[in-house]
C-alpha positions as semicolon CSV with decimal commas, in nm:
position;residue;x (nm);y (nm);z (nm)
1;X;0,139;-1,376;-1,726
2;X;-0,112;-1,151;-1,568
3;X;0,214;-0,904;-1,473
4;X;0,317;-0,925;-1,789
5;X;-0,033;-0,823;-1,962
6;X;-0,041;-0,511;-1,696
7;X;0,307;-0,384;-1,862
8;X;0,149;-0,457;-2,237
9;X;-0,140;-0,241;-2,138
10;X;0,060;0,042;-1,945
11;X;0,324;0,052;-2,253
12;X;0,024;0,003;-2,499
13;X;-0,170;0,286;-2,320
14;X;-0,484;0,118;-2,252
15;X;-0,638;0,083;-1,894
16;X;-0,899;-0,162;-1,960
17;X;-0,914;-0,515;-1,903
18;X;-1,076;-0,578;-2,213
19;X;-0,868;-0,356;-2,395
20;X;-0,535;-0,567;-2,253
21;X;-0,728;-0,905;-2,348
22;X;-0,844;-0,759;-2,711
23;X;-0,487;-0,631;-2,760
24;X;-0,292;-0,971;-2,667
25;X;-0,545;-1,192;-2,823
26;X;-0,477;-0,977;-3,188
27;X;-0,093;-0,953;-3,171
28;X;0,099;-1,246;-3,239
29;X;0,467;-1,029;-3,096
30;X;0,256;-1,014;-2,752
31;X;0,125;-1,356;-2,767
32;X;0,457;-1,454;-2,807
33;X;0,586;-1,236;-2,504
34;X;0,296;-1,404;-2,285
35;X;0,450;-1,752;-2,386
36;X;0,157;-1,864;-2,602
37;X;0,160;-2,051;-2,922
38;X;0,028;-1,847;-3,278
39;X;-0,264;-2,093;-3,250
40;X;-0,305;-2,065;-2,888
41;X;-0,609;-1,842;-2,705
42;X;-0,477;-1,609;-2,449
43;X;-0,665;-1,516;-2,130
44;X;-0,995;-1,283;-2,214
45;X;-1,127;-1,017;-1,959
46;X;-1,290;-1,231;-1,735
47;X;-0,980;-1,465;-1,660
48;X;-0,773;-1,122;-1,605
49;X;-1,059;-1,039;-1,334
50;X;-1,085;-1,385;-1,176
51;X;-0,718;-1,374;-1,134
52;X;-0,710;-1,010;-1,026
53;X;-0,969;-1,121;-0,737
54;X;-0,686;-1,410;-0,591
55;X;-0,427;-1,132;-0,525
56;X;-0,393;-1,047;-0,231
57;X;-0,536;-0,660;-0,225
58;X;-0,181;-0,517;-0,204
59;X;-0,040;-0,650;-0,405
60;X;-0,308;-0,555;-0,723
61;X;-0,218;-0,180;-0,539
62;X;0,177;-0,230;-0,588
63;X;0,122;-0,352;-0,909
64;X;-0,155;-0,067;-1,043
65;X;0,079;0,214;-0,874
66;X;0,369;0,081;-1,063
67;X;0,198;0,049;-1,409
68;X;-0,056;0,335;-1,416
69;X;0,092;0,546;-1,145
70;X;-0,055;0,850;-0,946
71;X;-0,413;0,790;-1,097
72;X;-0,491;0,452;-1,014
73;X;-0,360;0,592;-0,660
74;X;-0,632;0,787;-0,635
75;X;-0,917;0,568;-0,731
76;X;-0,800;0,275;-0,488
């Protein structure tokens, strides 16, 4: 799920977490890609950091590289 909201935000052009949580909380389509229920609450910000922090540090790299490319390269 987390993966999944990293692709909605690269494809939705938004680099925020709270943008990614605002945007998949509004949009039934997306809640519906996530596997959630129309009535169900998807993950907000602070869920997407909490699991961000359990990664293993390469592989939030990999994964930020992939989806945002050469400028989340150069913040890390």
């Amino acid at each position: 799920m987390y993966f999944r909201m990293l692709l909605i935000g690269y494809f939705e052009g938004l680099e925020s977490q709270r943008g990614i949580a605002w945007r998949c909380a509004d949009s039934n389509s997306l809640k519906s890609f996530l596997g959630f229920g129309l009535t169900e609450t998807t993950p907000d910000h602070s869920s997407l950091t909490n699991i961000r922090k359990r990664l293993p540090l390469e592989c939030t790299r990999r994964s930020s590289r992939s989806c945002w490319g050469s400028r989340s390269s150069r913040s890390c």
